[in-house]
Structure formats: C-alpha cells, structure tokens
MARDREN-739356 format. One record per atom (N, C-alpha, C): residue number from 0; residue in one letter; x, y, z. Coordinates in steps of 0.1 Angstrom, whole numbers. Layout:
N
REC    i  aa     c1     c2     c3
REC  NUM   A      X      Y      Z
...
END
This chain:
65
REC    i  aa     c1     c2     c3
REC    0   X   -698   -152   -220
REC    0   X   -699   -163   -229
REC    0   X   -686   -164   -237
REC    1   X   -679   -172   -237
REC    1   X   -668   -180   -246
REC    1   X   -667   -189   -257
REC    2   X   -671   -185   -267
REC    2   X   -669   -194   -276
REC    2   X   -654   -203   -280
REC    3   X   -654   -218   -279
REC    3   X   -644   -224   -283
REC    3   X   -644   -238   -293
REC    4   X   -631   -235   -297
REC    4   X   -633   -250   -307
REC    4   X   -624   -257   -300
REC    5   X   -629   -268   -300
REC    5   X   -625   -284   -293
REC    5   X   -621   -295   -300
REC    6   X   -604   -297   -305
REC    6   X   -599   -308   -312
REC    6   X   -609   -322   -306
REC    7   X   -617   -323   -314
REC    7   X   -622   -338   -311
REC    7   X   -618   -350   -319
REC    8   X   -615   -350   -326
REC    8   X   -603   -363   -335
REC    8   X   -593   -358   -339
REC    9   X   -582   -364   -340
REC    9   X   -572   -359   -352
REC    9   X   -567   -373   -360
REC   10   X   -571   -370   -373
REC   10   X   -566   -384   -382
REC   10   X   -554   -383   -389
REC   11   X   -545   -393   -394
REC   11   X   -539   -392   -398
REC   11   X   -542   -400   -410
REC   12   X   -541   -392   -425
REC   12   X   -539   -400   -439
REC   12   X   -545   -413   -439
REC   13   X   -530   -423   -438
REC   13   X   -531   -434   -435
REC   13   X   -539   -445   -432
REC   14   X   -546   -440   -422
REC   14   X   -555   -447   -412
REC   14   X   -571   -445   -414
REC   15   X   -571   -435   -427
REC   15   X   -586   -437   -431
REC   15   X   -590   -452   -440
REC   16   X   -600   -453   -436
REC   16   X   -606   -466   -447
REC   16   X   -607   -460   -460
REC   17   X   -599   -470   -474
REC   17   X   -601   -464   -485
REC   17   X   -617   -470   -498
REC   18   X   -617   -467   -504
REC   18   X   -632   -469   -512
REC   18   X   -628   -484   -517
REC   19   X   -633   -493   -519
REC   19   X   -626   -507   -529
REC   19   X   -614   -504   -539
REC   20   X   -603   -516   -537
REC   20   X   -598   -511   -545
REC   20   X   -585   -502   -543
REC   21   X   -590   -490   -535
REC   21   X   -583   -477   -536
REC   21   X   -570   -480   -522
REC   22   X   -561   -470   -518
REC   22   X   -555   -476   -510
REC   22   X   -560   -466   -496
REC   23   X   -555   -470   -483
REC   23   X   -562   -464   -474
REC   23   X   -559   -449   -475
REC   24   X   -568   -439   -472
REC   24   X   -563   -425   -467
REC   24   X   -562   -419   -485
REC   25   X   -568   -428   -497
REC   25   X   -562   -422   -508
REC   25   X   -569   -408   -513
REC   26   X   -586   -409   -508
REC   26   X   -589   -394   -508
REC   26   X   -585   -384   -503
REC   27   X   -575   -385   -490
REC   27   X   -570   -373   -484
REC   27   X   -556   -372   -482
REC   28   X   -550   -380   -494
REC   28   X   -536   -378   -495
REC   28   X   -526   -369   -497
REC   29   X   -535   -354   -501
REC   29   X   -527   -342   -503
REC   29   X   -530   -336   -492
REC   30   X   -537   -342   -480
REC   30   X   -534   -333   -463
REC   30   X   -524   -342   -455
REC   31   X   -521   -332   -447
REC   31   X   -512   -339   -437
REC   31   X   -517   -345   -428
REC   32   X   -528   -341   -425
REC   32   X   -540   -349   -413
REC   32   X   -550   -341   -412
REC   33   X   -561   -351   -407
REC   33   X   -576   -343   -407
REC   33   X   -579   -339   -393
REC   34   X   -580   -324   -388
REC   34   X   -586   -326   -378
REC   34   X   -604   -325   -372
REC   35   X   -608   -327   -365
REC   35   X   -623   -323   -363
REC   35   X   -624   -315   -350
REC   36   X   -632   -308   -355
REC   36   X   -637   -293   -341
REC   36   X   -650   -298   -340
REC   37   X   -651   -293   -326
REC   37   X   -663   -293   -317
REC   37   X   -668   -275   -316
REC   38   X   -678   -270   -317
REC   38   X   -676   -258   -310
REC   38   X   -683   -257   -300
REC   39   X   -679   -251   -290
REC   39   X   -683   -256   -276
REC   39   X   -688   -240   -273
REC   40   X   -696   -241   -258
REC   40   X   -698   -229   -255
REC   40   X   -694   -229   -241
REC   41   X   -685   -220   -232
REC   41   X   -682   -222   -222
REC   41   X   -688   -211   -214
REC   42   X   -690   -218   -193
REC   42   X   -696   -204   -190
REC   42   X   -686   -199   -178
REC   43   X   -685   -189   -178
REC   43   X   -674   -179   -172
REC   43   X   -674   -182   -159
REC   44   X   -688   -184   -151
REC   44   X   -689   -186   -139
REC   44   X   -682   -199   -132
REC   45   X   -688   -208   -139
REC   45   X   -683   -219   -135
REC   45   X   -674   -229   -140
REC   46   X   -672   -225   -155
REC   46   X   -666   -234   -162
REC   46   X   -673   -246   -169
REC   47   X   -679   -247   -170
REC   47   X   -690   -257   -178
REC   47   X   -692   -258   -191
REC   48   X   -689   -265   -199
REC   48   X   -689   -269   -216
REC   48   X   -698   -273   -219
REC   49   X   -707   -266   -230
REC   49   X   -719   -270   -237
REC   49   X   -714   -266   -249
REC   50   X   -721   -278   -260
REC   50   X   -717   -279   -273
REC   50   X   -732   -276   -280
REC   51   X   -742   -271   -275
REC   51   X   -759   -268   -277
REC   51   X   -756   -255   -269
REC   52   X   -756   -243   -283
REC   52   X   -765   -229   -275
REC   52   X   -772   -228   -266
REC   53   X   -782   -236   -269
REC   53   X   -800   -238   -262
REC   53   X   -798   -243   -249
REC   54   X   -788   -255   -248
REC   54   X   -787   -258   -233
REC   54   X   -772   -248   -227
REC   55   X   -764   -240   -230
REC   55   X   -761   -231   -224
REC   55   X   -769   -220   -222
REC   56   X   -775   -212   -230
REC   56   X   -784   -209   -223
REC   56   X   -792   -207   -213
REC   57   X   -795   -222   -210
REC   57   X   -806   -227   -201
REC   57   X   -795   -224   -189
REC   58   X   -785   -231   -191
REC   58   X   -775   -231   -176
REC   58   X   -773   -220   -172
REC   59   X   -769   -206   -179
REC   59   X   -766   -192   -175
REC   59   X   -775   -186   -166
REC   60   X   -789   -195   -171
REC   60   X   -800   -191   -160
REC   60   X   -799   -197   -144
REC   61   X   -790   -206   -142
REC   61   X   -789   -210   -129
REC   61   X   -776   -205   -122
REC   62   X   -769   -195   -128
REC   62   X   -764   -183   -121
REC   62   X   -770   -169   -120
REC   63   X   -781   -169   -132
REC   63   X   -786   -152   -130
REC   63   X   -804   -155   -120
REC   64   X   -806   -166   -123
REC   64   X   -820   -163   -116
REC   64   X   -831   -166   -125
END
C-alpha cells in the first residue's frame, strides 16, 4: 500500500472570489498560493488510485483472492 497526496487545484491569490466589497483573493493575501491535496491510495500491483480506503481495500482483494 502507498499512500499519496495528489495536487488537485493550485490557486493563485488573485483569482479567488472576494466577500462584497472586499477585493479578490483579499482573505488569502498573506499566501503565495493555495494548494489542495487529494490523498490517494495506490496499489503496487497494478497501479490503481483510490481516494476511499474502503474501495482500495476492496480492490487488493482482486489480486489476493
């Protein structure tokens, strides 16, 4: 089993929507950019990415039996 994180967005400041009023990205103007992870689970055998334990799991059983 492999546990990985998976860049699934990367925002930049700017380009968030801001509250009324406010200017865009103004809540997260002391980051450089937001990124978002996925954590995935990968299977050795085959290579296969599941982001649900429960259904890796389930898959590991269609290499062991």
């Amino acid at each position: 089993e492999t546990l990985r994180w998976t860049v699934v967005q990367h925002i930049e400041p700017g380009s968030l929507p801001g509250a009324s009023g406010a200017k865009p990205g103004a809540a997260f103007s002391d980051f450089g950019s937001i990124i978002v992870l996925q954590k995935s689970y990968e299977c050795r055998e085959c290579g296969k990415t599941f982001s649900c334990s429960s259904h890796f799991s389930k898959h590991r059983r269609t290499h062991t039996g």
